[in-house]
Structure formats: C-alpha cells, structure tokens
C-alpha positions in Angstrom: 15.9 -54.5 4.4 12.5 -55.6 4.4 9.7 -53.8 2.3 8.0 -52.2 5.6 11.3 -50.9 6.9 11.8 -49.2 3.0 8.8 -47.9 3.5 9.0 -46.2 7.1 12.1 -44.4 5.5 10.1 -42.3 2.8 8.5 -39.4 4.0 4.9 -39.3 4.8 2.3 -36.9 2.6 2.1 -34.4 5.7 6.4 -34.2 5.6 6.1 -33.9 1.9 3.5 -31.1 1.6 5.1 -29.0 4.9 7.7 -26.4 3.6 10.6 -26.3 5.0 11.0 -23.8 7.8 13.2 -21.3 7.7 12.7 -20.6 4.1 11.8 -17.6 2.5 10.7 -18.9 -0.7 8.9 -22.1 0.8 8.1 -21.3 4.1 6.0 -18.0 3.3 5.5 -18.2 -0.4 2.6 -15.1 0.1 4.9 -12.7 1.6 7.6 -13.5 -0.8 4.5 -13.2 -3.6 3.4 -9.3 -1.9 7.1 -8.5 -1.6 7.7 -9.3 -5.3 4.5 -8.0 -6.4 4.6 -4.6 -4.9 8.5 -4.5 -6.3 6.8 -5.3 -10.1 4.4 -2.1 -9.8 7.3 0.0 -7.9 9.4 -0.6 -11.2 7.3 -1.0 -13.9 3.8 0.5 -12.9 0.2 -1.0 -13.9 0.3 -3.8 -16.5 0.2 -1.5 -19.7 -2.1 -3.9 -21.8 -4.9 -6.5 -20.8 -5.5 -5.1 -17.3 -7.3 -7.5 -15.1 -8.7 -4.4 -13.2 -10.0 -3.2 -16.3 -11.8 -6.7 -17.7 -13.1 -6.5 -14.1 -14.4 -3.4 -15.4 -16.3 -4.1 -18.0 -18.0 -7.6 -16.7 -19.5 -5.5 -13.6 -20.6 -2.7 -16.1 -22.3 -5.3 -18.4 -23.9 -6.9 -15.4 -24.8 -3.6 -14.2 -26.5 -2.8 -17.6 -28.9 -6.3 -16.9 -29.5 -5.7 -13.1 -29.6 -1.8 -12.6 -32.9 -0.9 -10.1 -33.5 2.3 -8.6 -32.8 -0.3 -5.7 -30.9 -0.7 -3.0 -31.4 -4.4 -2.6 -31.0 -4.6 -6.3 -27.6 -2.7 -5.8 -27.0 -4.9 -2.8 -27.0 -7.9 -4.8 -24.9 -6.6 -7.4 -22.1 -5.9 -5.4 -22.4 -8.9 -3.8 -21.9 -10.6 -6.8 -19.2 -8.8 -8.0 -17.2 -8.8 -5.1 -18.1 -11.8 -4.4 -17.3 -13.3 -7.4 -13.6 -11.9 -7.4 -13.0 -13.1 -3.5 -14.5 -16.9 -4.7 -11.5 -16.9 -7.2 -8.9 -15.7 -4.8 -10.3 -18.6 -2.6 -9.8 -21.1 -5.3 -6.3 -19.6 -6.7 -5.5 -20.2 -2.7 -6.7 -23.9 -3.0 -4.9 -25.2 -6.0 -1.3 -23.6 -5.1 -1.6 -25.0 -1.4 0.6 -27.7 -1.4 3.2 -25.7 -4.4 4.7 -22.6 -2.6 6.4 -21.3 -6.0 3.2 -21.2 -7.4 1.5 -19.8 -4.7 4.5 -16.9 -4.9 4.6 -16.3 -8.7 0.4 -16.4 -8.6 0.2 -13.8 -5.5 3.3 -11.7 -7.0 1.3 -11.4 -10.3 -2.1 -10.8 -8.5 -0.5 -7.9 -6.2 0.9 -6.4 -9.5 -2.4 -5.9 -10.7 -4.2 -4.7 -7.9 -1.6 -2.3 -7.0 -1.7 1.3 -8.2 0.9 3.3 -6.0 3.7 3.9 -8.8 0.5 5.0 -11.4 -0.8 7.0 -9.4 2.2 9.2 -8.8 2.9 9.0 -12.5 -0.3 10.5 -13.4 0.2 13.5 -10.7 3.7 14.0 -12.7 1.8 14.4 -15.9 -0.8 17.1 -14.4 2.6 18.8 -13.1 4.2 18.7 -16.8 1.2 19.9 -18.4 0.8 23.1 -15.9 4.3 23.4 -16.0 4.0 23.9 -19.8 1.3 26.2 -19.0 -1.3 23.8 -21.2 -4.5 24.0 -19.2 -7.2 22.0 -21.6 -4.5 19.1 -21.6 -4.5 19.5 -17.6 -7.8 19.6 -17.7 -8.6 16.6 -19.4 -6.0 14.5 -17.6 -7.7 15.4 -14.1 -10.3 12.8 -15.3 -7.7 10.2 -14.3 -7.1 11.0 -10.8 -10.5 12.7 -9.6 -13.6 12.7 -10.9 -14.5 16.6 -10.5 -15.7 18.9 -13.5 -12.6 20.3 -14.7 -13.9 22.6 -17.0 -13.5 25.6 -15.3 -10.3 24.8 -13.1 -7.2 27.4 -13.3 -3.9 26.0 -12.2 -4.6 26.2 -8.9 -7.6 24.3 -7.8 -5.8 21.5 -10.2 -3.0 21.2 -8.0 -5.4 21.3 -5.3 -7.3 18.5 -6.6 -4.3 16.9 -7.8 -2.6 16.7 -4.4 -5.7 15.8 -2.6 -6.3 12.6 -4.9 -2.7 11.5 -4.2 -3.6 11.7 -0.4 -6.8 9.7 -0.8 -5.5 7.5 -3.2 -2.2 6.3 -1.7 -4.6 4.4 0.4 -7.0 3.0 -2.4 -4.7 2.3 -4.7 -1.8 0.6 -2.3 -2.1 0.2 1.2 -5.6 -1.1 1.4 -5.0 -3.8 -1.1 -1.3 -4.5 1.1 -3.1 -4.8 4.2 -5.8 -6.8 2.6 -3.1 -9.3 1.0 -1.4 -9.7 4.4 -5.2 -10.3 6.3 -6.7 -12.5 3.8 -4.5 -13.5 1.2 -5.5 -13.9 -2.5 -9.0 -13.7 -1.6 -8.2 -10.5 0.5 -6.2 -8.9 -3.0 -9.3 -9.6 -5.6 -12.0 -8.8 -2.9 -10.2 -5.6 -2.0 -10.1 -4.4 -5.3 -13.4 -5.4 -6.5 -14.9 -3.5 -4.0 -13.0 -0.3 -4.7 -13.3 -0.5 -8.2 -17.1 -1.0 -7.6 -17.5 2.3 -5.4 -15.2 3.8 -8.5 -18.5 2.7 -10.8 -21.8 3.2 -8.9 -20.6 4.8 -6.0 -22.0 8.0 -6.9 -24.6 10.3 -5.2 -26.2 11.0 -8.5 -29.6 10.2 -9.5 -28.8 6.9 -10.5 -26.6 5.6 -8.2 -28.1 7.2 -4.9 -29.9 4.5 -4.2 -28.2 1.6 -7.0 -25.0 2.2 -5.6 -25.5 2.4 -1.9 -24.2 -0.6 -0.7 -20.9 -0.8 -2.9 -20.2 2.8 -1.5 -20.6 1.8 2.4 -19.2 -1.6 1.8 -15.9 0.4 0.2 -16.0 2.9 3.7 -15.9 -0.2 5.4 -13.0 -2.1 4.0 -10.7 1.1 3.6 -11.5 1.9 7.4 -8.8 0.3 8.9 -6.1 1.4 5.9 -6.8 4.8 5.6 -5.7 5.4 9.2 -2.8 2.9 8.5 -2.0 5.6 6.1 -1.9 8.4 8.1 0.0 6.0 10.9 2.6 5.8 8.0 2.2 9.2 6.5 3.6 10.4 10.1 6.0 8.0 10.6 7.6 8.5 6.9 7.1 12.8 6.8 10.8 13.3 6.7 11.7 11.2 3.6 9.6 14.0 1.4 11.1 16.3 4.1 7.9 16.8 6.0 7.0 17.6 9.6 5.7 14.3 11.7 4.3 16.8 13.8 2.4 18.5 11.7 1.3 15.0 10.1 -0.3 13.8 13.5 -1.7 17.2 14.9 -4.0 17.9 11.5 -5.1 14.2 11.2 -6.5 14.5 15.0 -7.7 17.4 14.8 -9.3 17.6 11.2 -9.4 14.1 10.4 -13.1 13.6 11.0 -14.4 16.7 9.3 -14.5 15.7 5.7 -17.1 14.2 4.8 -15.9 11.1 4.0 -15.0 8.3 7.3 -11.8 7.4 5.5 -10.4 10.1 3.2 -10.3 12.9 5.6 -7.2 10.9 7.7 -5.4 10.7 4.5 -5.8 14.0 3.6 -5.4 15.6 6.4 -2.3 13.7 7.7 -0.3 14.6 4.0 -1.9 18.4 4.6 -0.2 18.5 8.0 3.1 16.3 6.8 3.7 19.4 4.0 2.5 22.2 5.9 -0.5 22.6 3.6 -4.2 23.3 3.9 -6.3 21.6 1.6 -10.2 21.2 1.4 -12.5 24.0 -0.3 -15.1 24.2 -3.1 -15.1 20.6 -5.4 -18.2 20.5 -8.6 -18.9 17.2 -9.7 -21.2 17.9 -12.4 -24.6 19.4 -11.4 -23.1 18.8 -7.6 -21.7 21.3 -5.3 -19.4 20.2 -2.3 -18.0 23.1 0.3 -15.4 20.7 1.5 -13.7 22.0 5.7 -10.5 23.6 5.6 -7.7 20.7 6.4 -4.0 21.8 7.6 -3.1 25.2 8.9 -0.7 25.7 5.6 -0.9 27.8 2.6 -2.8 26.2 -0.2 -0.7 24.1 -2.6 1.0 25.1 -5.7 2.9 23.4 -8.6 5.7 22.5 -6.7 3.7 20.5 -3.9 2.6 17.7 -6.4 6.1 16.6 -6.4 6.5 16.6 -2.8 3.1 14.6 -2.0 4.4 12.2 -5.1 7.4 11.2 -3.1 5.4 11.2 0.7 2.8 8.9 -1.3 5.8 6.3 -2.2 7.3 6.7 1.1 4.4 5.7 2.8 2.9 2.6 0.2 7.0 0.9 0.2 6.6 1.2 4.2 3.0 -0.5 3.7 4.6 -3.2 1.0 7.2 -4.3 3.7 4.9 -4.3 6.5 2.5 -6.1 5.0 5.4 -8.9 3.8 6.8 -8.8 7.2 3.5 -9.5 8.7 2.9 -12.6 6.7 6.3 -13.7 6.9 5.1 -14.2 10.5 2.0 -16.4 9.4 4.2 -18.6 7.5 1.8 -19.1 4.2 
C-alpha cells in the first residue's frame, strides 16, 4: 500500500471533530450538560461554599462603588459591562470545548448548577414555614430577607406567608426557568448572561434614590430577558397544576385575566397563574423601606396561610423539572 492510499484511509479533521450522531453524550454534549446540571441543583441545591453567583456579586458591587452616577448612561454602561463581561466568558468557555463534547457537558453541567436556584428557593420557603410553624416570628422575620426584599419588621404570620408564597411564584422563573430557556437559546453565553443580568436588577434595580436613575437600565434590561420565561412559567404552571393538586383551570383563567395588572410586565403571569393553580388570591399592601406599594388583588381565592407555602413549594418544582427537560429536549434537537 502506497503512502497516499495510507493516507486516504485516516479520517480527515472535519470526520474527526464531528460527533458521532446518534449519541447522547457526543452528539448534544449541552443538553446532556443542562440535563445534568439541573439534576446537581435538584439534589444537592446551590453550591454551599465559593458561589460563582456570589463572586459575581461582589466584582459588580466593587465596580459599582468606582462608577456609580446619578446617571442613566453611567448605569447603562455598567450593566453593560457586567453582563457583558459574563456573556464574553460563556462565549469563550463555548470556544475552547468546541471540538471536546465531554468537556463542553461537564463545563455546561457545572455552569447550569450555579446559575440554577429552583431547589434553594423552595428550601428557603420551608425554613419560613418551620419558623411560623414554631410560632418564632423575629427568626421569620429575618429570614424573609432571603426570598423578598420587603420590610419585615412589622409582618404577622400572615403577610409572611403572603410574601413568602408570592416570591416562590416570581422566583420559580428568576431563579430556574429563565436561566433553562436561556441555556437552551444561547448556550453558555445565554447561562452567565442570564444570570448576570438578574443578579444585576437584584443590586441596583431599585426605585430608590439611588438607583432610580443608576439602576435603570439593568431593571428594564432584566424585564426584557425574563419576558419570554415568565409566561413560559405560567404555560408550565398550568400544564403541571395537578402534580401540587391544583386546578389548570384556575391556573389559565387568573393569568389572563389578572396577569397584566401588577405592576411588574413579568411577575404578574407568575403570580397570578400559581394564585389561580391553588385557588388563592394574592396581591395587597408590600413596604419596602420608606416605599409604599398597593399591589391588585390576583386570584379569586382566599388569601394564603401556612399550609399554602408547602403546596406552591411542590407547584414551583413541578413546573422548573418540566422547564429542565424542555429545555434539554430542545437542544437535544440542535445537536450541540
């Protein structure tokens, strides 16, 4: 055999660098990566130590500390770079595990891990229910700080379970199926950009006096990227009702109907679809500190006690593992 026929028998870079099809593993390393991912915070929750969110965190808050102008340009800019920043090293992460589909799985499993917050968040509403249940108000109070950001101070049982179940609603969006569908749209990039932009509207996105204006465009840049999950939510919320033994029905009439009166584009679906799902009315009077909100009257329901947090803990699961294996079935279909 002649050294041109030897040759013609190896495979070429472009046969060597295709996965094969058929493959799980190889031919769609990033759905295997969300699948696994999404698995990783549905057992074991937010990385207890080191969080990337949280170093995240602190960078923006140091660069806010050099850049802050009673601005919106200035606040512009800052969340450009921020976001930014975090979308730029998805894009590379993307680059170097092109060609190496395990590394491209075990780098987007470990990326969706972090910027997942489903199984925490329905951890924390357990601890607000254990604390009321115990009858131990200041420790419910104080723990309220993780899942709203409302003055607490004067809150009986009730409006914490109010609150408490409307942050669930919200935040089964923020916290899981944005980032899914972001993963499945964009990728790595789509899983650090997604997050960096919630976690900046978490930080400036404030109507105080310093963030009015400062915090402007991270607050309508967030409304715009959770536009298109929140109503996946309440798709999901009324497709997955009878798992927390909920009313589809219900679910669909209140989000049409009093979707759009919150005040919020994208957290009035979420809330109202989970009010309607449990037969619940939520909405009413929120203080965050010198701030007053009168928020509508969502669901036709009774207001929710104790016992609701439980329920809208398990709806909130249902509906983020329905996002999870949407989102891996839909880039399954991409194949990368």
């Amino acid at each position: 055999m002649s050294s041109a026929d030897a040759r013609a028998l190896l495979p070429t870079r472009t046969q060597r660098s295709t996965p094969r099809a058929g493959t799980w593993w190889t031919g769609s390393p990033t759905a295997a990566g969300l699948a696994l991912g999404a698995a990783a915070d549905l057992l074991l929750a937010d990385p207890r130590r080191r969080h990337p969110v949280a170093g995240f965190g602190q960078a923006a808050a140091a660069l806010e500390r050099r850049t802050w102008r009673d601005s919106r340009a200035a606040g512009a800019g800052y969340a450009g770079a921020c976001v930014g920043t975090a979308t730029a090293l998805g894009a590379a992460l993307h680059r170097l595990t092109r060609d190496r589909p395990a590394a491209r799985t075990a780098v987007t499993a470990l990326t969706t891990w972090a910027v997942l917050g489903g199984t925490s968040l329905g951890r924390a509403a357990t601890t607000m229910d254990r604390h009321l249940a115990a009858g131990d108000l200041p420790a419910a109070r104080e723990h309220l700080s993780s899942l709203a950001g409302r003055d607490p101070s004067a809150l009986g049982e009730a409006e914490l379970v109010r609150a408490t179940v409307e942050s669930v609603a919200e935040n089964t969006s923020d916290a899981a199926v944005a980032p899914l569908f972001w993963g499945a749209v964009a990728g790595l990039p789509g899983l650090l950009g997604y997050r960096a932009a919630n976690t900046l509207d978490a930080m400036v996105g404030y109507r105080s006096a310093r963030y009015a204006r400062f915090g402007w465009a991270a607050a309508r840049f967030d409304d715009v990227v959770n536009w298109v999950p929140a109503r996946l939510t309440a798709v999901l919320t009324v497709a997955t009702a009878p798992l927390a033994g909920g009313s589809p029905a219900g679910a669909w009439r209140t989000w049409r109907r009093d979707g759009a009166a919150h005040p919020s584009p994208n957290a009035g679906r979420c809330e109202a679809s989970l009010a309607g799902a449990l037969g619940l009315q939520l909405g009413g009077r929120n203080v965050y500190g010198s701030r007053v909100e009168e928020r509508p009257a969502l669901g036709d329901g009774q207001p929710p006690v104790r016992a609701d947090i439980a329920r809208a803990v398990r709806l909130s699961r249902a509906v983020w593992t329905a996002a999870a294996v949407l989102a891996s079935l839909s880039r399954l279909r991409r194949r990368g």
